[in-house]
N, CA, C and O atoms as a GROMACS GRO file, in nm:
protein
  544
    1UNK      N    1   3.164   0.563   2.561
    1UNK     CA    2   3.255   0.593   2.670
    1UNK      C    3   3.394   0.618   2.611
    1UNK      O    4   3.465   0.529   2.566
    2UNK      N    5   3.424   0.745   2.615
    2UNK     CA    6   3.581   0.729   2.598
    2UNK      C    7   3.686   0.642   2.611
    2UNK      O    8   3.764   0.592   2.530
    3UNK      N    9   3.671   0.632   2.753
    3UNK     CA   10   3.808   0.555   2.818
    3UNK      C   11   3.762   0.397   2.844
    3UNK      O   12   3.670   0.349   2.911
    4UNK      N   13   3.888   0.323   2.745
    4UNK     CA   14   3.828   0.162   2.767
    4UNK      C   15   3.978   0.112   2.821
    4UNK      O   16   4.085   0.132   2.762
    5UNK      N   17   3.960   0.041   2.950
    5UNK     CA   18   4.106  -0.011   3.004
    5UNK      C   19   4.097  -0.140   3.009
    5UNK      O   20   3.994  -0.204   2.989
    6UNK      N   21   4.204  -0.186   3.037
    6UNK     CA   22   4.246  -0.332   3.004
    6UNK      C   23   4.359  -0.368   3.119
    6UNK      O   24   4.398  -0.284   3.200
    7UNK      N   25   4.402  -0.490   3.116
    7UNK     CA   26   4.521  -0.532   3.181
    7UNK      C   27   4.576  -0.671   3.094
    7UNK      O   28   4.536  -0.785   3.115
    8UNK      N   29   4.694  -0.624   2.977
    8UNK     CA   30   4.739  -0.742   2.888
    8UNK      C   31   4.798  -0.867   2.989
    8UNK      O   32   4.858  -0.842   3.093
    9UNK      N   33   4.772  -0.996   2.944
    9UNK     CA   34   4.790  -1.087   2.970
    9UNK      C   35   4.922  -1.118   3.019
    9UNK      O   36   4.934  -1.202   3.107
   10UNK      N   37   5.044  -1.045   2.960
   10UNK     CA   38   5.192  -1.056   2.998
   10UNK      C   39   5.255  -0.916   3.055
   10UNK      O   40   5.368  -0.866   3.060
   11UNK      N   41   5.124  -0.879   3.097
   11UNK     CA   42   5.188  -0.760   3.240
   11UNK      C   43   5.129  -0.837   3.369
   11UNK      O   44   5.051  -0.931   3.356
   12UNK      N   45   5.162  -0.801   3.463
   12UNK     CA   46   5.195  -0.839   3.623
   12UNK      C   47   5.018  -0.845   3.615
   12UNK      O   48   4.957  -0.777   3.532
   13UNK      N   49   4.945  -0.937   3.715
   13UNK     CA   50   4.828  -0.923   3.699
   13UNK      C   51   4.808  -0.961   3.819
   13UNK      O   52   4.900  -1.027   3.868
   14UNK      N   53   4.668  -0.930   3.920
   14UNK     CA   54   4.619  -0.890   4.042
   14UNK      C   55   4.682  -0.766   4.084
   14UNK      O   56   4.734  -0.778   4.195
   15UNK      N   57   4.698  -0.629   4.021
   15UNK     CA   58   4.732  -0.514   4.083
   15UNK      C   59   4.557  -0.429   4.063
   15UNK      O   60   4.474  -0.421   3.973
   16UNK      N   61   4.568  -0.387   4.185
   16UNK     CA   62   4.437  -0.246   4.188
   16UNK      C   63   4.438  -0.161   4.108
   16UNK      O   64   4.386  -0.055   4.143
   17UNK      N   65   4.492  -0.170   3.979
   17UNK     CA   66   4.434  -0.073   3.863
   17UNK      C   67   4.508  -0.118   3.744
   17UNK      O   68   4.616  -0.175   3.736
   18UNK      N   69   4.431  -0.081   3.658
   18UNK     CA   70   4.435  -0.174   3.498
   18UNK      C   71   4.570  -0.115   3.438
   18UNK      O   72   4.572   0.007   3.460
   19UNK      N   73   4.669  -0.154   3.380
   19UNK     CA   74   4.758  -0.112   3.282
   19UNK      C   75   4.769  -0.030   3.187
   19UNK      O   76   4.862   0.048   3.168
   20UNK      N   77   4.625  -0.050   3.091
   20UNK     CA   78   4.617   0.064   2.966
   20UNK      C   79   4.502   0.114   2.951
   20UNK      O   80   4.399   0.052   2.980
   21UNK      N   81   4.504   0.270   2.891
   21UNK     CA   82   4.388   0.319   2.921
   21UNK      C   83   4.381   0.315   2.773
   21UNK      O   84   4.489   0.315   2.713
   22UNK      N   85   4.281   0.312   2.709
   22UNK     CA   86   4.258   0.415   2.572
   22UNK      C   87   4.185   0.536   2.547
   22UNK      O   88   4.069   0.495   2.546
   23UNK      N   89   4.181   0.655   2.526
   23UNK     CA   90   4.070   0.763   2.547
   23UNK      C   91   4.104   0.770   2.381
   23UNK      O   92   4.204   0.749   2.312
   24UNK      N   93   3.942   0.817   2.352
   24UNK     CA   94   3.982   0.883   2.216
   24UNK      C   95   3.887   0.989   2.240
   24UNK      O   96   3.832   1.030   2.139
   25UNK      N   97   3.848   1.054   2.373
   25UNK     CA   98   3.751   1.192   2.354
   25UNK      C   99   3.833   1.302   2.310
   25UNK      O  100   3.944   1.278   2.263
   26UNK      N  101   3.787   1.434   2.322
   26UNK     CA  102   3.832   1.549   2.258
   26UNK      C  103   3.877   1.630   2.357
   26UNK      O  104   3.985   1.686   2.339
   27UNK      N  105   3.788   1.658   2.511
   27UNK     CA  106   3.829   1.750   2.570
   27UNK      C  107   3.883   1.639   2.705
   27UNK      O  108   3.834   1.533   2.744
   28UNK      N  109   3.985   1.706   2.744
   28UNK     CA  110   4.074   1.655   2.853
   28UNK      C  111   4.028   1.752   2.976
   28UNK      O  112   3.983   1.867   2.966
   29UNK      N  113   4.048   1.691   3.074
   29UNK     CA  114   4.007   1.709   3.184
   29UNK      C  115   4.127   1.742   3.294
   29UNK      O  116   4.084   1.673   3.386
   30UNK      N  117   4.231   1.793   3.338
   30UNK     CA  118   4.299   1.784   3.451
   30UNK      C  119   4.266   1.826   3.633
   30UNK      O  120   4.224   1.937   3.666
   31UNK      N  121   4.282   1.758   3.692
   31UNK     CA  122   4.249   1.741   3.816
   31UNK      C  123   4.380   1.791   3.889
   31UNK      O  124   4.481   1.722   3.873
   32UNK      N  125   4.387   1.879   3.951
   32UNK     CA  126   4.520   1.910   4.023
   32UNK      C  127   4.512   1.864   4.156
   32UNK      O  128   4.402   1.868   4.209
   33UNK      N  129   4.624   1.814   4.230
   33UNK     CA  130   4.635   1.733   4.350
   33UNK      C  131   4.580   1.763   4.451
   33UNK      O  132   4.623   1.829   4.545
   34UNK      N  133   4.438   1.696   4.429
   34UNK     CA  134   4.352   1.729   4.584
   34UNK      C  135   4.405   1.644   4.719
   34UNK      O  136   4.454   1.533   4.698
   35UNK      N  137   4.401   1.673   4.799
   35UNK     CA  138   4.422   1.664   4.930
   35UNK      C  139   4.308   1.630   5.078
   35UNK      O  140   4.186   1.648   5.071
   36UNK      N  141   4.343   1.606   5.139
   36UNK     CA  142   4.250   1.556   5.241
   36UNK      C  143   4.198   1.675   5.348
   36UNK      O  144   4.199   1.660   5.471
   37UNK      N  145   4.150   1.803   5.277
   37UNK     CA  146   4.075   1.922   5.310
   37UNK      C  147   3.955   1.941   5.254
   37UNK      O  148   3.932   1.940   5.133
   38UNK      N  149   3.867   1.962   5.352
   38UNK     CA  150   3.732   2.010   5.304
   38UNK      C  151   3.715   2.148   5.216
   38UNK      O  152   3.820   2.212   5.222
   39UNK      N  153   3.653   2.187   5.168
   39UNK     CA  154   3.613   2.348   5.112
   39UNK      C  155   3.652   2.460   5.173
   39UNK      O  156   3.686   2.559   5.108
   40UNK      N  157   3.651   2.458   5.310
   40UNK     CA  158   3.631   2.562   5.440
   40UNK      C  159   3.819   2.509   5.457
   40UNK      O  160   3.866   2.584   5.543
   41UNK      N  161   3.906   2.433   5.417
   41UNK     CA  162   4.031   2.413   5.468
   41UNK      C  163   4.043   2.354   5.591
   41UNK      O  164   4.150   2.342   5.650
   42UNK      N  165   3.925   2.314   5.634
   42UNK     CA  166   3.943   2.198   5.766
   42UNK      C  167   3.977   2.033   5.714
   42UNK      O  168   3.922   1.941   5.653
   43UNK      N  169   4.087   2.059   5.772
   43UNK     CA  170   4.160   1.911   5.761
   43UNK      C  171   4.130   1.770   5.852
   43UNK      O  172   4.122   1.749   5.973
   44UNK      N  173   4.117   1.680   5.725
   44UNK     CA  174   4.059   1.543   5.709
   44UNK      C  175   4.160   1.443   5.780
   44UNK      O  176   4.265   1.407   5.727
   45UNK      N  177   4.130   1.412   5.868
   45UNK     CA  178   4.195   1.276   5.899
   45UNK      C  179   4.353   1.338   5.984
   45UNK      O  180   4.444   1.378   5.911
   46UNK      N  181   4.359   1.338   6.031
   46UNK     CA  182   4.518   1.383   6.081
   46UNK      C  183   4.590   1.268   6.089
   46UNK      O  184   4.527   1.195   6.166
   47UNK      N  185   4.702   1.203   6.045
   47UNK     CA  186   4.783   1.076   6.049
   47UNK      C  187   4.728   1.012   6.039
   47UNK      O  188   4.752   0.922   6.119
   48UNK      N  189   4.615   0.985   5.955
   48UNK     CA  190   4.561   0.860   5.893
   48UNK      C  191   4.508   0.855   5.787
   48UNK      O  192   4.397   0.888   5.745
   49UNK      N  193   4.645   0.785   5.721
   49UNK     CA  194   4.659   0.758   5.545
   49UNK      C  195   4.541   0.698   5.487
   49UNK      O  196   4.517   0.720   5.368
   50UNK      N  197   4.458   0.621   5.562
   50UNK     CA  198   4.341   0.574   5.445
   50UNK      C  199   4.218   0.668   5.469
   50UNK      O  200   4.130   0.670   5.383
   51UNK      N  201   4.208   0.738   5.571
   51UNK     CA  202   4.132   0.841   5.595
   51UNK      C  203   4.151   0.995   5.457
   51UNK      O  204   4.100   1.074   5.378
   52UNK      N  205   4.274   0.937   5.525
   52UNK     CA  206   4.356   1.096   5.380
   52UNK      C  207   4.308   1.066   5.273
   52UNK      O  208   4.268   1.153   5.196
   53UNK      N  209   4.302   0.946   5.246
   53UNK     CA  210   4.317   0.845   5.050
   53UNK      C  211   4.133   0.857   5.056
   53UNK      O  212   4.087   0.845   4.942
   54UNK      N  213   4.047   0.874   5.143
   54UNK     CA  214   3.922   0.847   5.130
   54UNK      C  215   3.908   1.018   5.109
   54UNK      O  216   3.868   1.045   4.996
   55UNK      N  217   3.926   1.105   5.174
   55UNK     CA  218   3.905   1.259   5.121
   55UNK      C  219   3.948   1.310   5.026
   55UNK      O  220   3.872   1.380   4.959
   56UNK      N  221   4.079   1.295   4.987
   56UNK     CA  222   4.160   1.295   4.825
   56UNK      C  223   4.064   1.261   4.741
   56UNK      O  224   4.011   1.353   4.679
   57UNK      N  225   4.020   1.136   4.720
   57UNK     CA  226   3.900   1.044   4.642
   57UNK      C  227   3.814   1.133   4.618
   57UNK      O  228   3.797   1.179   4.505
   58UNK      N  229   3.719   1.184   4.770
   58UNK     CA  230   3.610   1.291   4.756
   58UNK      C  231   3.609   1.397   4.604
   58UNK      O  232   3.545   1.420   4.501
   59UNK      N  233   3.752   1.446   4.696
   59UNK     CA  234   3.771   1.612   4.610
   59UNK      C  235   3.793   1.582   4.474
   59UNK      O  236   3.736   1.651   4.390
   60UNK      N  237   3.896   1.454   4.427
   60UNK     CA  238   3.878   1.474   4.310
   60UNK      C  239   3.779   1.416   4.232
   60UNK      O  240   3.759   1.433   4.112
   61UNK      N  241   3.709   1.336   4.319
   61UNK     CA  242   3.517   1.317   4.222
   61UNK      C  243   3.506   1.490   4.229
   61UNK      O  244   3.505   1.552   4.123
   62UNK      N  245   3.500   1.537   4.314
   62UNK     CA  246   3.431   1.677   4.308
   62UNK      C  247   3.469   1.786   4.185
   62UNK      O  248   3.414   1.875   4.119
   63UNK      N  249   3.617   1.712   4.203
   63UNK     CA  250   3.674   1.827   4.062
   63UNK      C  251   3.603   1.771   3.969
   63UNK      O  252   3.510   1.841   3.928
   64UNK      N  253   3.622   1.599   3.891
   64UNK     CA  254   3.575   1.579   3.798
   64UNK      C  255   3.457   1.637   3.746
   64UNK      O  256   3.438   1.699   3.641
   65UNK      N  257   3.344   1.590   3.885
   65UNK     CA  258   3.206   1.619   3.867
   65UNK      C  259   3.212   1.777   3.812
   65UNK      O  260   3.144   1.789   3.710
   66UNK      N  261   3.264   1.876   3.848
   66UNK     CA  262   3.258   1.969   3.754
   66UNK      C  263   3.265   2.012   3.632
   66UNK      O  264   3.190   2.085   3.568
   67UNK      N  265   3.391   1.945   3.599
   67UNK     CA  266   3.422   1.907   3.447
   67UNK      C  267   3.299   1.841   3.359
   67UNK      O  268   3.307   1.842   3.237
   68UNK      N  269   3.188   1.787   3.423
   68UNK     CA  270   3.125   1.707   3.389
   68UNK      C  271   3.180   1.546   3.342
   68UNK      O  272   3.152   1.489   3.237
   69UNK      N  273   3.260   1.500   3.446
   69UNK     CA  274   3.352   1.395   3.410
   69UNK      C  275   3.284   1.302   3.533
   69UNK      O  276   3.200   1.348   3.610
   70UNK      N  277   3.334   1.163   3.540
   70UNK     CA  278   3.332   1.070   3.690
   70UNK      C  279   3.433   1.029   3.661
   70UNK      O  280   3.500   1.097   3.584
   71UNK      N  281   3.489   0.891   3.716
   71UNK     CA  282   3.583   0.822   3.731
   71UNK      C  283   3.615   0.729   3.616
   71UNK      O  284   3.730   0.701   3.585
   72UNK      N  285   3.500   0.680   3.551
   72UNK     CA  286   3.471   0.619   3.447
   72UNK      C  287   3.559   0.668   3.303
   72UNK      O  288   3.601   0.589   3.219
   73UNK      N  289   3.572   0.811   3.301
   73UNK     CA  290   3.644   0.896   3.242
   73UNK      C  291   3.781   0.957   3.270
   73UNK      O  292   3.836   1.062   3.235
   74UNK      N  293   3.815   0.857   3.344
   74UNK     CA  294   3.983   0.865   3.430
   74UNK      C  295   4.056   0.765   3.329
   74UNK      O  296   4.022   0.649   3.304
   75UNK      N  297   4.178   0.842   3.270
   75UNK     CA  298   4.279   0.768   3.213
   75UNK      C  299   4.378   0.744   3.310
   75UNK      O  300   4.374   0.632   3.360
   76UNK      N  301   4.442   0.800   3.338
   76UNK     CA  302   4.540   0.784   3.462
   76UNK      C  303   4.487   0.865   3.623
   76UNK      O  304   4.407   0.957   3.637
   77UNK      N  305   4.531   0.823   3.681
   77UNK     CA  306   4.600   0.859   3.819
   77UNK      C  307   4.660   0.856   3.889
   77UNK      O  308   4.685   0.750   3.948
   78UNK      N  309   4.717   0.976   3.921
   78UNK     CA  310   4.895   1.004   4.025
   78UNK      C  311   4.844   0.986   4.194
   78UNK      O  312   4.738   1.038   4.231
   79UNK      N  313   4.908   0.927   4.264
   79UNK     CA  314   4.887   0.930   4.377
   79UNK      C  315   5.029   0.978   4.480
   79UNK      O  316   5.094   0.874   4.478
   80UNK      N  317   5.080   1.040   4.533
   80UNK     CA  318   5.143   1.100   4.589
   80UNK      C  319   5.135   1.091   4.754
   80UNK      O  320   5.044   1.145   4.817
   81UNK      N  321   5.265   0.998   4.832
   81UNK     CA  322   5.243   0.975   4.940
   81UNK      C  323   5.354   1.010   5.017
   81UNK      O  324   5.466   0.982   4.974
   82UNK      N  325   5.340   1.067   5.123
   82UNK     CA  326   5.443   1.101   5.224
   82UNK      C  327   5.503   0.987   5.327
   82UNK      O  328   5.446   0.930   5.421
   83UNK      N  329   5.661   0.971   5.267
   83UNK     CA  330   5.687   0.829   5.366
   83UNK      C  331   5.680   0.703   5.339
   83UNK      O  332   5.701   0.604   5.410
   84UNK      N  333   5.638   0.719   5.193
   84UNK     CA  334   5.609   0.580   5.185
   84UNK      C  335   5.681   0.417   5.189
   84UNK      O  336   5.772   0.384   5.114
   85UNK      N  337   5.633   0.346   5.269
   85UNK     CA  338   5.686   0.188   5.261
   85UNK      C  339   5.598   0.135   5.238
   85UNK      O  340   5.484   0.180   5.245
   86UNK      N  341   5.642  -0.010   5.195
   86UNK     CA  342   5.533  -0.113   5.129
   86UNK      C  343   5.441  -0.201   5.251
   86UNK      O  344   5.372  -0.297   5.219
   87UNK      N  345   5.450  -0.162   5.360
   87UNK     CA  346   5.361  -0.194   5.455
   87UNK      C  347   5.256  -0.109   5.505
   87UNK      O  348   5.168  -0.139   5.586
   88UNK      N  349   5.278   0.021   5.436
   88UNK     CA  350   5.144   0.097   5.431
   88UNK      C  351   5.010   0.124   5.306
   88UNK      O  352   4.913   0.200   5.309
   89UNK      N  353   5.064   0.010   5.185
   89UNK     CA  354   4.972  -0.048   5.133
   89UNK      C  355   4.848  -0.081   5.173
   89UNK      O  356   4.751  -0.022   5.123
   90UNK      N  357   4.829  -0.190   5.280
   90UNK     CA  358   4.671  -0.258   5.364
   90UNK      C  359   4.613  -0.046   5.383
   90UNK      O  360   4.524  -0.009   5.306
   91UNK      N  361   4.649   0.018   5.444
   91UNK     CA  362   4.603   0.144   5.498
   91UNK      C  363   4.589   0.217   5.361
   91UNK      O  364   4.469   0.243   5.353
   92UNK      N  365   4.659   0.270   5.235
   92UNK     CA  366   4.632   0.294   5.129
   92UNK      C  367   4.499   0.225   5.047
   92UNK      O  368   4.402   0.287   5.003
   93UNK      N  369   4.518   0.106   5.040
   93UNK     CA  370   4.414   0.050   4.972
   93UNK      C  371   4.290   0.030   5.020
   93UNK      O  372   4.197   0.019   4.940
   94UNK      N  373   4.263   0.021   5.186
   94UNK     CA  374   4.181   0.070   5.279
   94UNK      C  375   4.109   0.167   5.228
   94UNK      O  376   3.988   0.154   5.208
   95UNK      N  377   4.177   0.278   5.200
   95UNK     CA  378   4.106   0.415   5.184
   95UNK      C  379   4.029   0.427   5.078
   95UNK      O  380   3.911   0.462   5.089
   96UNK      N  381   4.099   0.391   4.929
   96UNK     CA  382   4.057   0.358   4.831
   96UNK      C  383   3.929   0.256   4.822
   96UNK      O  384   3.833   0.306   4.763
   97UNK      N  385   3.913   0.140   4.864
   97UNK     CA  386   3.812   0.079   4.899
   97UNK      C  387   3.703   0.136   4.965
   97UNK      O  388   3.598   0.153   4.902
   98UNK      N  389   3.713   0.169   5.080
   98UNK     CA  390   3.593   0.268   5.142
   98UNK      C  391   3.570   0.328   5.094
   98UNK      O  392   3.477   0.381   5.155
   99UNK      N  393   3.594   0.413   4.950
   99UNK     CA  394   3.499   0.548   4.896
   99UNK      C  395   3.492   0.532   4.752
   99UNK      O  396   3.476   0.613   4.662
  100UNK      N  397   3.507   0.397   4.754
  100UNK     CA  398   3.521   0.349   4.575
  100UNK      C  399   3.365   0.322   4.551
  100UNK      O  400   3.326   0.323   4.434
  101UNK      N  401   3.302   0.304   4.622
  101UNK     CA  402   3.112   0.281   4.580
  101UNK      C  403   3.096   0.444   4.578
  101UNK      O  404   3.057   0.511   4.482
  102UNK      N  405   3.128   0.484   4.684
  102UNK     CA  406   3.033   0.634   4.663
  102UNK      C  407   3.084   0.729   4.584
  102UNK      O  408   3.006   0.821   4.558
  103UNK      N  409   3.209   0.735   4.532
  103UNK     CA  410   3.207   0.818   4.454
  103UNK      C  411   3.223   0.764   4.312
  103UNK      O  412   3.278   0.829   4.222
  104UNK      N  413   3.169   0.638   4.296
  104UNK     CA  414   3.185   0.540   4.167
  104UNK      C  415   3.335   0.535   4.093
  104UNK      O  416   3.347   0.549   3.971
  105UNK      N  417   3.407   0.522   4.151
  105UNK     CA  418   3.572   0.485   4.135
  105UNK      C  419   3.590   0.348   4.118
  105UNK      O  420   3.595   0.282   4.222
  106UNK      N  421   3.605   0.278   3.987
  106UNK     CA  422   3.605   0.209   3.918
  106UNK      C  423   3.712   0.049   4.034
  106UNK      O  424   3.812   0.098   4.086
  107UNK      N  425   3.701  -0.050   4.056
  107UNK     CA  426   3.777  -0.122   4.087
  107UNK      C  427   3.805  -0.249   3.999
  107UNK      O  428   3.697  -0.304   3.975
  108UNK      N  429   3.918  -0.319   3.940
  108UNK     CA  430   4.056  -0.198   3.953
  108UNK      C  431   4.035  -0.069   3.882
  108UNK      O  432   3.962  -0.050   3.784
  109UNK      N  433   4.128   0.037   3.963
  109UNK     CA  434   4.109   0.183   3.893
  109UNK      C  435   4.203   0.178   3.763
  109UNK      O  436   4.280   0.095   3.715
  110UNK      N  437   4.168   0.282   3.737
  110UNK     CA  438   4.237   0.338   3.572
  110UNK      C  439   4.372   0.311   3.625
  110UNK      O  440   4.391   0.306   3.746
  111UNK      N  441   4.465   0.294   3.542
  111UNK     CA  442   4.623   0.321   3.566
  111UNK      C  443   4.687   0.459   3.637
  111UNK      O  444   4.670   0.579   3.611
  112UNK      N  445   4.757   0.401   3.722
  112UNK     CA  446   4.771   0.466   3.849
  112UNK      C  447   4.931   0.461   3.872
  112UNK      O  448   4.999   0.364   3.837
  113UNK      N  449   4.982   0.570   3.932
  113UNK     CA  450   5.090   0.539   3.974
  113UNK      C  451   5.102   0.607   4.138
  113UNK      O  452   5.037   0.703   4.181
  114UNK      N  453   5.188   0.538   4.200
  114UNK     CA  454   5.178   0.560   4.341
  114UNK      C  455   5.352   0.594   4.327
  114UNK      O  456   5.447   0.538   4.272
  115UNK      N  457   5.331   0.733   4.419
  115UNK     CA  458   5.518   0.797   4.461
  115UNK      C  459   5.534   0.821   4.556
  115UNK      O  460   5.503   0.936   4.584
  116UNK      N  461   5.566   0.771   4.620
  116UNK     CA  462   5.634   0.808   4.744
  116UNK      C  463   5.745   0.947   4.731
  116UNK      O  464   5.838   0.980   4.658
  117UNK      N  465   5.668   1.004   4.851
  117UNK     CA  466   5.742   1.171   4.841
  117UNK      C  467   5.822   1.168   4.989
  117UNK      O  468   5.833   1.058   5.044
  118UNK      N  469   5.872   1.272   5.045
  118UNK     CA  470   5.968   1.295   5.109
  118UNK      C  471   5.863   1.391   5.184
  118UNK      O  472   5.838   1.354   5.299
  119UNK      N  473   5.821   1.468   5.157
  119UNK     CA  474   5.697   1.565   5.185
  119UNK      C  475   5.632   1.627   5.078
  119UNK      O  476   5.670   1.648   4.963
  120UNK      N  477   5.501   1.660   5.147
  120UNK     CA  478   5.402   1.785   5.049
  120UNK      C  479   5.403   1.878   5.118
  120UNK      O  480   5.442   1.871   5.234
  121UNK      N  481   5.360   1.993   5.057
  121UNK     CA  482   5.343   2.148   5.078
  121UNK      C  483   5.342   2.140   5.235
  121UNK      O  484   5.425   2.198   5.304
  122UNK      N  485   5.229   2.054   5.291
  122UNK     CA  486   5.213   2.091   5.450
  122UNK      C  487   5.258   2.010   5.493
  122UNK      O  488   5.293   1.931   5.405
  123UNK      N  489   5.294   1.964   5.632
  123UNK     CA  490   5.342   1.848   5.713
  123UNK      C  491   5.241   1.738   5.759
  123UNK      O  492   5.279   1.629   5.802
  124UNK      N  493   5.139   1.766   5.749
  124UNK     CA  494   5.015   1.754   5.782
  124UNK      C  495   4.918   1.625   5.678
  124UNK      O  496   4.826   1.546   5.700
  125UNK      N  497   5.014   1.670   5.541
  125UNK     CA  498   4.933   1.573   5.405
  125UNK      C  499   5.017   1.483   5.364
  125UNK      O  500   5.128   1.502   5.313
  126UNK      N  501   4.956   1.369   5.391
  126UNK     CA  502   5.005   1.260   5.371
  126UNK      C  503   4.975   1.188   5.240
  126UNK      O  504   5.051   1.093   5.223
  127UNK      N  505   4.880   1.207   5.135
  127UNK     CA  506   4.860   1.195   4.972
  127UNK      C  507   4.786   1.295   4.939
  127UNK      O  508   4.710   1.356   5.015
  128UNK      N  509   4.810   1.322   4.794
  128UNK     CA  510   4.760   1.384   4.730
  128UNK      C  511   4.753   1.302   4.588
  128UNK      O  512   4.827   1.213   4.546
  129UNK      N  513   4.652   1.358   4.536
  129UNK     CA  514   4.599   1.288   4.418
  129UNK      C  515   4.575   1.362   4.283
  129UNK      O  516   4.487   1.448   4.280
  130UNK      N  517   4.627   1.343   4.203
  130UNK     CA  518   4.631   1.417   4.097
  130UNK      C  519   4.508   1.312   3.986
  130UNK      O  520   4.490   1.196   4.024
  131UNK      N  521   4.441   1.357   3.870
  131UNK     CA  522   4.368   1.317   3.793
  131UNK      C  523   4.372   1.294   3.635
  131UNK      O  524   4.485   1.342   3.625
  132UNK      N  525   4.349   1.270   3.536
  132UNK     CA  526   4.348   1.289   3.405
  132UNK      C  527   4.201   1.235   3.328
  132UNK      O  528   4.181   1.114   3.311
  133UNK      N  529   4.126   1.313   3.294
  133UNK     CA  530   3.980   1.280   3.261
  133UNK      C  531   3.970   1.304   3.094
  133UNK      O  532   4.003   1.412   3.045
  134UNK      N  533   3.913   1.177   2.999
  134UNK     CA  534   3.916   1.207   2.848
  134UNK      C  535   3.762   1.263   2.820
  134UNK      O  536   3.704   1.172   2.878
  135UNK      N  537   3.687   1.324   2.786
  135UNK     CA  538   3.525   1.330   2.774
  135UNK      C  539   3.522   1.377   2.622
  135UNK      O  540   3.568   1.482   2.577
  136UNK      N  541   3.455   1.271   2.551
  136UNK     CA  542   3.400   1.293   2.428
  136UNK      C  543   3.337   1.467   2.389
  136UNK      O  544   3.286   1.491   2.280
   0.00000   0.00000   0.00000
């Protein structure tokens, strides 16, 4: 397996995704910020962030799976949220939880960073998710 993560003993500990990744594969993988749209552009979830965070999830298993990658092969991940306050955490991590068996998304996930944005492209998307995949 490429990617082996950890969480050192004198970083912050009980957070939903590990601290350090290590990859030593060859070909890299990038995932560009999927969103809570199906194939056809019919939109997922309207104002509801863990609904959004559960279709995001989808698409980018879907990208990976192309790459011939899963989650397992995730060094980082960007998460990108519209609005964000720290009381919409429970609804974020919600989402993440519900689609972490089916699309085998590691818990805790790879190192992650969460941004709060001001807006995305549409008014409509409330995260987007960006990826980074190492594969031997």
């Amino acid at each position: 397996m490429p990617v082996t993560l950890s969480s050192p003993a004198n970083l912050m500990q009980g957070t939903p995704y590990h601290h350090v990744a290590v990859a030593t594969g060859t070909r890299h993988v990038y995932v560009s910020g999927q969103i809570a749209r199906t194939a056809d552009g019919t939109h997922v979830a309207p104002d509801d962030l863990a609904g959004q965070v559960e279709q995001a999830l989808r698409n980018t298993h879907t990208g990976l799976s192309s790459a011939g990658a899963t989650f397992s092969d995730v060094a980082r991940l960007t998460f990108y949220v519209t609005g964000w306050t720290p009381d919409k955490m429970g609804a974020f991590m919600a989402g993440v939880e519900a689609v972490a068996e089916e699309v085998g998304l590691p818990l805790p996930m790879p190192p992650a960073s969460l941004i709060g944005v001001d807006y995305l492209f549409e008014p409509d998307v409330l995260v987007e998710v960006e990826a980074t995949a190492i594969l031997d």
